[in-house]
C-alpha positions as CSV (number, residue, x, y, z in Angstrom):
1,X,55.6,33.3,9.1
2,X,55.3,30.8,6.4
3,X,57.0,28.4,8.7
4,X,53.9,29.1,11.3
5,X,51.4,28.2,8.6
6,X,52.8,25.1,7.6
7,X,53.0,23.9,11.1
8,X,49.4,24.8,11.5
9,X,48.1,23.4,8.6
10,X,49.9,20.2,9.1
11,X,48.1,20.6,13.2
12,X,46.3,16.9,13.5
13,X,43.5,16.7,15.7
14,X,42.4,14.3,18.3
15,X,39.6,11.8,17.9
16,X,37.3,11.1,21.2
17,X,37.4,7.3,21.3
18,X,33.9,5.6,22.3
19,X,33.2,2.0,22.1
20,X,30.6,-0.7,23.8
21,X,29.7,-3.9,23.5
22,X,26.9,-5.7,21.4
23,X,25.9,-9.3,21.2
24,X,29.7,-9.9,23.1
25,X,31.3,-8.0,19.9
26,X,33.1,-4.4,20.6
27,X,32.4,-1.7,18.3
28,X,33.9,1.7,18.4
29,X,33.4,5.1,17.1
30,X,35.2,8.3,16.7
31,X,34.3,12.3,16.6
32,X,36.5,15.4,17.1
33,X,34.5,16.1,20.0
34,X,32.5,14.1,23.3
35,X,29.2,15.0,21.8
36,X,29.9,14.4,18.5
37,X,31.3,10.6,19.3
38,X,28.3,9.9,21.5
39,X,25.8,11.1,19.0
40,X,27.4,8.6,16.8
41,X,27.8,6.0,19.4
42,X,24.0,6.1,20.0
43,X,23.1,5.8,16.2
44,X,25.2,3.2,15.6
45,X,23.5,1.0,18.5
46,X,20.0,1.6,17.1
47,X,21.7,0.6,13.6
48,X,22.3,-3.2,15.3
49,X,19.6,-2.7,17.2
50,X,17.6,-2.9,13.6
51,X,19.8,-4.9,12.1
52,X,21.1,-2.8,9.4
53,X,24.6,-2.3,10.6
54,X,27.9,-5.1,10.1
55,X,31.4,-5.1,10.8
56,X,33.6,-3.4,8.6
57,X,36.5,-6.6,8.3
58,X,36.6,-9.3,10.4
59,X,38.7,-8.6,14.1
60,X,37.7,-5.0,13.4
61,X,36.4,-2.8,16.0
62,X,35.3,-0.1,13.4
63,X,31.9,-0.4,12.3
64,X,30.5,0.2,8.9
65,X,27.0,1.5,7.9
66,X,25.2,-0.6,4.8
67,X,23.8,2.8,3.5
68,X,22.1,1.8,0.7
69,X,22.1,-1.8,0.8
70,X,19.6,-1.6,3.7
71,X,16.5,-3.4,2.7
72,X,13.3,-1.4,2.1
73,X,11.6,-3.3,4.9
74,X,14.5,-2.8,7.5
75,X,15.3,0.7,6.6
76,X,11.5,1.3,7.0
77,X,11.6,0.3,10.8
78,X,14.8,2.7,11.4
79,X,12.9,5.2,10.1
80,X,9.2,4.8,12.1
81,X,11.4,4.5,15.4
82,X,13.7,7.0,14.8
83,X,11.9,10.0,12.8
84,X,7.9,9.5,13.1
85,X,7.1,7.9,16.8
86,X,9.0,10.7,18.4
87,X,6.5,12.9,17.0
88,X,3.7,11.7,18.3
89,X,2.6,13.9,20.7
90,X,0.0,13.1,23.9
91,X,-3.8,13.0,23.1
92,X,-5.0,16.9,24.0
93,X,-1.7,18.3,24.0
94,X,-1.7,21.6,21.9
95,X,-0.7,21.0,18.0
96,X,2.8,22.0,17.7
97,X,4.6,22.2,14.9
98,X,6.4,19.0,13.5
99,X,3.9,16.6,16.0
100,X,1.2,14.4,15.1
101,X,-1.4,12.1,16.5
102,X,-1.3,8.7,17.2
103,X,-4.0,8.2,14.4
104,X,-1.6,9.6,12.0
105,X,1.3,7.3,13.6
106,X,-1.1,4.2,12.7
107,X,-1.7,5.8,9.4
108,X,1.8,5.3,8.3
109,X,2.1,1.8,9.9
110,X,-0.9,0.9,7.7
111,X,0.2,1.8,4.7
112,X,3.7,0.6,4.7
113,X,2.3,-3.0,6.2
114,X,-0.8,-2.9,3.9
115,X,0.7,-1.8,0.3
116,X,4.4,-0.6,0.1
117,X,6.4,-3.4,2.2
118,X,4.5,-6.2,0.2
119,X,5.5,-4.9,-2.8
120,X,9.3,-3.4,-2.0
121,X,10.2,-5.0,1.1
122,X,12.7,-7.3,0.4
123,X,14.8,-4.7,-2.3
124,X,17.5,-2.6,-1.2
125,X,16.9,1.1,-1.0
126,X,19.9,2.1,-3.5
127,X,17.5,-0.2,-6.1
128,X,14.0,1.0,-5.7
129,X,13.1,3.4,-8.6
130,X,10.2,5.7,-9.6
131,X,8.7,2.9,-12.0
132,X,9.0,0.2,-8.5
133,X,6.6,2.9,-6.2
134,X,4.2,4.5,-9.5
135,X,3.6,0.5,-9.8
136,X,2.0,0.7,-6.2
137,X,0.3,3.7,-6.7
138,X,-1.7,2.2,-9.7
139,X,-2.0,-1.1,-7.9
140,X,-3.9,0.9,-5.2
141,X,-6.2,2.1,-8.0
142,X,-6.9,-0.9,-9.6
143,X,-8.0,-2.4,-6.0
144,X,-10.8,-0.1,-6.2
145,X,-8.8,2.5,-3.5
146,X,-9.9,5.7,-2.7
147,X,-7.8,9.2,-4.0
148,X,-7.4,9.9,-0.5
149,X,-5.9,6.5,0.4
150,X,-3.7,6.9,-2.5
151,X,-2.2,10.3,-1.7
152,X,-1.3,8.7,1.8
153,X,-0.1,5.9,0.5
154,X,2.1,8.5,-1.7
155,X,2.5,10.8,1.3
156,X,4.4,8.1,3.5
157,X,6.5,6.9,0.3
158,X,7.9,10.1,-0.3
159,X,8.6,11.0,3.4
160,X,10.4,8.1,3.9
161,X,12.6,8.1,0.7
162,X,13.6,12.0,1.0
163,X,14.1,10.9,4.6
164,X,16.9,8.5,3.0
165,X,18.3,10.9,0.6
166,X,18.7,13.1,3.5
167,X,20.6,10.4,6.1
168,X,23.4,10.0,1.9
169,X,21.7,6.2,1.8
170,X,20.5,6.9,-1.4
171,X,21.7,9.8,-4.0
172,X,17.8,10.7,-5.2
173,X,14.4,10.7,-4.3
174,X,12.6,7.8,-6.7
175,X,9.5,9.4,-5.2
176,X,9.5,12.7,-6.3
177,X,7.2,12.8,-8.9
178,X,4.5,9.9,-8.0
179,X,1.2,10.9,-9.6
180,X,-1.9,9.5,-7.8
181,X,-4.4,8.9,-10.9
182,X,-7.1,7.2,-8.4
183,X,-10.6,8.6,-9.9
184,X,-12.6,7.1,-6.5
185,X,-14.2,9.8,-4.3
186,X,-13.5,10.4,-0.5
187,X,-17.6,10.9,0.3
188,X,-17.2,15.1,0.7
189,X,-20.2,15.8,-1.4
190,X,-23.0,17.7,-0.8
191,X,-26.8,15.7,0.0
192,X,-29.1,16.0,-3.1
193,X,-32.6,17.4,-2.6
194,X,-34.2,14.1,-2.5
195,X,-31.6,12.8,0.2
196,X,-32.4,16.5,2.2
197,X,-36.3,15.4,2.6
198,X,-35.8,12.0,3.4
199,X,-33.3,12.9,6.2
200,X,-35.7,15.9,7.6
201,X,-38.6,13.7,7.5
202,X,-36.4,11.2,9.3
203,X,-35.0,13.6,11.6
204,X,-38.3,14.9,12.9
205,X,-39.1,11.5,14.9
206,X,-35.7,9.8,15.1
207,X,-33.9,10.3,18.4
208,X,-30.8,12.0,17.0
209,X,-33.1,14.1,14.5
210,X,-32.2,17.2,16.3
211,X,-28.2,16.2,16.0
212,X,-28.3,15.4,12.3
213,X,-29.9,18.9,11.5
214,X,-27.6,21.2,13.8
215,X,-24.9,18.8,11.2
216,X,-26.7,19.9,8.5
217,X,-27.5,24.0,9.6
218,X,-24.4,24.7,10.8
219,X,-21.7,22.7,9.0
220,X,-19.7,22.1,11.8
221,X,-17.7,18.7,12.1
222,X,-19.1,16.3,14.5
223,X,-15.9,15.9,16.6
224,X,-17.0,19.8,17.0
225,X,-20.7,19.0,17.7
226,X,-19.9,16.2,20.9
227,X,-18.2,18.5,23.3
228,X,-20.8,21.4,22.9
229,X,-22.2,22.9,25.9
230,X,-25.2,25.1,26.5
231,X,-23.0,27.8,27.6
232,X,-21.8,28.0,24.0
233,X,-24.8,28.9,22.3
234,X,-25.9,32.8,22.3
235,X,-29.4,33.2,21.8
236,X,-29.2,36.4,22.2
237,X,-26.8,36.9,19.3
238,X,-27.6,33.9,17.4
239,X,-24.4,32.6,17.6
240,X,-22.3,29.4,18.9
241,X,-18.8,29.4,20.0
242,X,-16.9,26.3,18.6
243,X,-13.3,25.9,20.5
244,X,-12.7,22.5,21.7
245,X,-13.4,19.4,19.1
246,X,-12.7,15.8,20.2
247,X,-8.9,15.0,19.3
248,X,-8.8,13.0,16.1
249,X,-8.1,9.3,16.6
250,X,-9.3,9.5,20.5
251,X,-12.6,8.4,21.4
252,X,-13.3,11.2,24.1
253,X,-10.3,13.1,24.5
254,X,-10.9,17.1,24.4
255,X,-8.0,19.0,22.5
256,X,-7.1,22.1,20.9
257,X,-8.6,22.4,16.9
258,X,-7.0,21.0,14.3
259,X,-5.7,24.7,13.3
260,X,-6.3,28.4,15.2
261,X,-9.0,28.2,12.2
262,X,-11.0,26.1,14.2
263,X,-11.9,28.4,16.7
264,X,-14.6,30.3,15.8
265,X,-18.8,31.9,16.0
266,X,-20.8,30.7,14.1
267,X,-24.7,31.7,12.8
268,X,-27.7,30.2,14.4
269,X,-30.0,29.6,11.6
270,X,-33.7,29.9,11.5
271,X,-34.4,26.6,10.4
272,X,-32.7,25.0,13.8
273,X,-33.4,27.9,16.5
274,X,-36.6,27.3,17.9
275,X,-35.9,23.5,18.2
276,X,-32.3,23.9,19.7
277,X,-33.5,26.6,22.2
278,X,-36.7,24.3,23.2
279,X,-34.1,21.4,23.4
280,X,-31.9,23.3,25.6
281,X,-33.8,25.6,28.0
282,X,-34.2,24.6,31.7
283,X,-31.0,22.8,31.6
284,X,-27.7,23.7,33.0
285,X,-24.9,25.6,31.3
286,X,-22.4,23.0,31.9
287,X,-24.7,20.3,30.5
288,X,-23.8,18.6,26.7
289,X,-26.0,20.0,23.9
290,X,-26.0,16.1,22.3
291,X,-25.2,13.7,25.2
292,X,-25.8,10.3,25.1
293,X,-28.9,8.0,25.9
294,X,-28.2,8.7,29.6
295,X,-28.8,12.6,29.1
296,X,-25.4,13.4,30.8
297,X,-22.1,12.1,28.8
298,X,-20.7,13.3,26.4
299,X,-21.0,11.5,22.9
300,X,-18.2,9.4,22.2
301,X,-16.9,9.2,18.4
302,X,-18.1,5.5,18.8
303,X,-21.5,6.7,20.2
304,X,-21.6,9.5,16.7
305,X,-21.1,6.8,14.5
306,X,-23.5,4.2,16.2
307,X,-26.2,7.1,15.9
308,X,-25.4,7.8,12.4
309,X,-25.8,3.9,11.8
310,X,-28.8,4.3,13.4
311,X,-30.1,6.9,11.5
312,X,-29.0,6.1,8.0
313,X,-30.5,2.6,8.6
314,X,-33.7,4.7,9.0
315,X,-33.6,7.0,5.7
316,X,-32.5,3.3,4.2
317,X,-36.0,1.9,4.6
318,X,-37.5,5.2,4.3
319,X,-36.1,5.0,0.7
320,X,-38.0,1.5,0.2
321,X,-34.6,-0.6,1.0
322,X,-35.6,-4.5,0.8
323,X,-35.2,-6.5,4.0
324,X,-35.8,-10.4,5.4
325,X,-38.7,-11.4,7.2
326,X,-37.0,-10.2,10.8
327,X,-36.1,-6.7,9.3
328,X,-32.8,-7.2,8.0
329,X,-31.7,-5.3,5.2
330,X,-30.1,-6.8,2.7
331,X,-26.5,-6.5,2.1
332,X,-23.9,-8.0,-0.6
333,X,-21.7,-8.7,2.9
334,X,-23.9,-11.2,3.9
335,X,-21.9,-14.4,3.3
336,X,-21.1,-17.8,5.7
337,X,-17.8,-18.6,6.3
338,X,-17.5,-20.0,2.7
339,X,-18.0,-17.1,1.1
340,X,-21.7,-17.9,0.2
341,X,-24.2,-15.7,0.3
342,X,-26.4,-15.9,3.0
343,X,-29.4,-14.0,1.2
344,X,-29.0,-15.2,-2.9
345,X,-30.3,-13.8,-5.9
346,X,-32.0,-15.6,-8.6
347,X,-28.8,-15.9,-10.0
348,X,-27.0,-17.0,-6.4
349,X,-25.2,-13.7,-6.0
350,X,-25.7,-11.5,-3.0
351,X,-28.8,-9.8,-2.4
352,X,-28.5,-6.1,-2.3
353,X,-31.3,-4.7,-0.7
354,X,-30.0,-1.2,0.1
355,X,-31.3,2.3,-1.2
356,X,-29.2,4.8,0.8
357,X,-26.0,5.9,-1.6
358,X,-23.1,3.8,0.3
359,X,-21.3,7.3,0.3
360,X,-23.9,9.3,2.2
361,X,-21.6,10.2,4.9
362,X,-21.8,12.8,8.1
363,X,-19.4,14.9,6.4
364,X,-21.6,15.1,3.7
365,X,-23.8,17.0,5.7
366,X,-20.8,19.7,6.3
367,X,-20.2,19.8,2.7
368,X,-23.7,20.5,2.2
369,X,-23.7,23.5,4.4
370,X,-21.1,25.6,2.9
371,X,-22.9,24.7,-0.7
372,X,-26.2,26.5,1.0
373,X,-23.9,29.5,1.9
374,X,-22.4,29.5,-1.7
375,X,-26.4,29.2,-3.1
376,X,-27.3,31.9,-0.4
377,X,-24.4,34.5,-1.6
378,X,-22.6,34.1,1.0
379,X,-19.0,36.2,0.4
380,X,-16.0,33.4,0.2
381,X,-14.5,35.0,2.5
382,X,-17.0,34.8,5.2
383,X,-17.7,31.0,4.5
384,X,-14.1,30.3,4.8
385,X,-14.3,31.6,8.7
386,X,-17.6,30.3,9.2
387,X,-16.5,26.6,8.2
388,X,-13.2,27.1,10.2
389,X,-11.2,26.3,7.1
390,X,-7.3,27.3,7.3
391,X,-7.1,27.7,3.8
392,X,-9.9,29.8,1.7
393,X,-8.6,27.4,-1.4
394,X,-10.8,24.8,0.6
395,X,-13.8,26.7,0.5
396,X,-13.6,27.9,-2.9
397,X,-13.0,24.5,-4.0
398,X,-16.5,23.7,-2.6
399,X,-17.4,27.0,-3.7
400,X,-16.6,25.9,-7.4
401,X,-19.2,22.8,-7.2
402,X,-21.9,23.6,-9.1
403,X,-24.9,22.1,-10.5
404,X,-27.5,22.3,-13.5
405,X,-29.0,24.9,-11.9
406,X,-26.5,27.1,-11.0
407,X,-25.2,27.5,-14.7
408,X,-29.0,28.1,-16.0
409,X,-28.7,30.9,-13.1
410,X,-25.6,32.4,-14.1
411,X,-27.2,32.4,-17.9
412,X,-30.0,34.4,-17.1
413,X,-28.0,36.5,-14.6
414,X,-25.5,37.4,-18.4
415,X,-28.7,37.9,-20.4
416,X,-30.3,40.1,-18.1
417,X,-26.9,41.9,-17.7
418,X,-26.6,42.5,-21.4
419,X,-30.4,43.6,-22.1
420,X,-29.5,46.0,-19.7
421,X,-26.2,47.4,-21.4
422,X,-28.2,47.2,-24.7
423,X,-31.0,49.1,-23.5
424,X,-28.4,51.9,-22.2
């Protein structure tokens, strides 16, 4: 018996052989099985493919991996071609799991070409540490950056590191505990009251008046607003179905919602029916609620932000903004090719003629809305569906903004609450 167990523990087994040829060189590759040897076979080739693979000794046919002397920059283009484009999936395809759009491809092609490769490129992976990418991070918010551009910038560092770790090139994350300290907004706030009467007053002559309010009534995103037909809005019930927003990064593709959050009723208010229902009546079901100038198509997400241009331009001057002779208002981008401004101060810097806040955004106008349900009582719960957020932190997060007011409101509700308990 022990005789039998030595013999079987001394069994050897038999490596499938697989070699080709690259730039006239052989290289081979082993595995204990056919699929294992041509799984290899194919990773190697995309390694020389990128550049990041040598010979192992000269007249060798083995091959050798540089692991973690790969450069940042090399290792970078492995990993978009090998780990992120297969995931982009085709514009109004259904959101499956571990897919993303092309927008979000171009996302992480931007922030490795704007900010990361300019800064680590040319070190090798094995050297990068957590000081090398925090260094970014704050460089980011020096420049003036966005939080939101930071935490992408952070988001596609630490993807592509653990991605490393992963694929034994490197032994640790460096990334793991990046802190993005921008302080810059990302433009989700709600509209003050003085913004809210210039942009009704605007709104009741300007030809996408009755677009900006349903924005501002309903709260729903304007890639949700373009693709609305009649046949979606219930007068009957006061309510409209929202189901099928304009894909993200597309300029008129239909697709699925961003989550199963997105597909929802929500309330026809008051303050919008009368106009929407004179707006809409006598046309067909089939027909856009908001097409374009030719009363038919369907707004592009060029065409929403041309109209918001338009629009904002409007509450600009309706705020007194200063402007040239012909109309123009002034704007510190106005510079020649030199640099110099076209439209000079007394003190030769750019004019600045502009009234409107610079982050008076549409989305402001959906942050405003669930801040009028939060005003209005509405339960968190509730607003969370109505909004068609996936996560009710989201909503209570807006939920949690609150002004002045509402803390002289919540005073008076404590002192009336304990006149009462006194007077018991």
């Amino acid at each position: 018996m022990a005789k039998e167990n030595t013999a079987s523990s001394q069994k050897e087994y038999r490596y499938i052989r697989k070699s080709f040829r690259f730039d006239g060189e052989l290289y081979a590759v082993y595995g204990k099985t056919e699929k294992e040897a041509k799984t290899k076979m194919a990773k190697l080739r995309r390694d020389l493919e990128a550049g990041i693979a040598v010979k192992q000794h000269s007249g060798s046919a083995a091959v050798k991996a540089v692991t973690g002397d790969y450069t940042v920059e090399k290792y970078s283009a492995l990993w978009l071609s090998t780990y992120i484009k297969p995931k982009i999936r085709k514009p109004g395809s259904d959101k499956q799991k571990n897919t993303i759009s092309q927008k979000s491809y171009n996302m992480y092609v931007q922030k490795l070409n704007g900010c990361i490769l300019p800064a680590i490129g040319q070190m090798k992976l094995k050297d990068v540490t957590d000081t090398n990418l925090q260094q970014i991070l704050n460089g980011e918010k020096e420049r003036g950056m966005s939080k939101s551009h930071c935490s992408k910038v952070k988001i596609v560092i630490n993807a592509m590191f653990h991605q490393a770790v992963k694929s034994r090139l490197i032994p640790y994350n460096p990334a793991e505990d990046l802190v993005v300290t921008a302080e810059n907004g990302t433009g989700r706030r709600s509209i003050t009251a003085y913004e809210r009467e210039i942009l009704l007053d605007v709104a009741a002559t300007h030809r996408c008046g009755l677009w900006v309010r349903f924005l501002l009534s309903t709260g729903v995103r304007p890639a949700e607003s373009a693709p609305l037909q009649i046949k979606d809005l219930d007068f009957d019930n006061n309510l409209i179905s929202i189901y099928k927003p304009i894909e993200s990064g597309t300029e008129n593709v239909i697709g699925p919602p961003k989550s199963a959050a997105g597909i929802r009723h929500i309330p026809i208010r008051d303050d919008i029916r009368e106009t929407l229902l004179d707006a809409t009546k006598d046309r067909e079901p089939e027909s856009f609620v908001f097409p374009q100038m030719d009363g038919k198509t369907m707004m592009t997400t060029t065409a929403m932000s041309n109209n918001w241009r338009s629009f904002a331009r409007q509450m600009d001057l309706k705020m007194g903004a200063k402007t040239t002779a012909h109309g123009h208002i002034y704007d510190p981008k106005d510079l020649d090719k030199h640099g110099v401004p076209l439209y000079p101060d007394e003190n030769g810097e750019p004019r600045n003629g502009h009234k409107i806040a610079p982050d008076l955004v549409p989305y402001c106008l959906r942050h405003t809305a669930c801040t009028d349900m939060q005003k209005a009582g509405v339960p968190l719960n509730i607003a969370k569906v109505i909004m068609g957020h996936e996560d009710i932190k989201i909503t209570a997060a807006i939920y949690t903004h609150t002004d002045c007011k509402d803390v002289q409101i919540a005073g008076k509700m404590l002192n009336d609450a304990a006149k009462k308990a006194k007077a018991e």
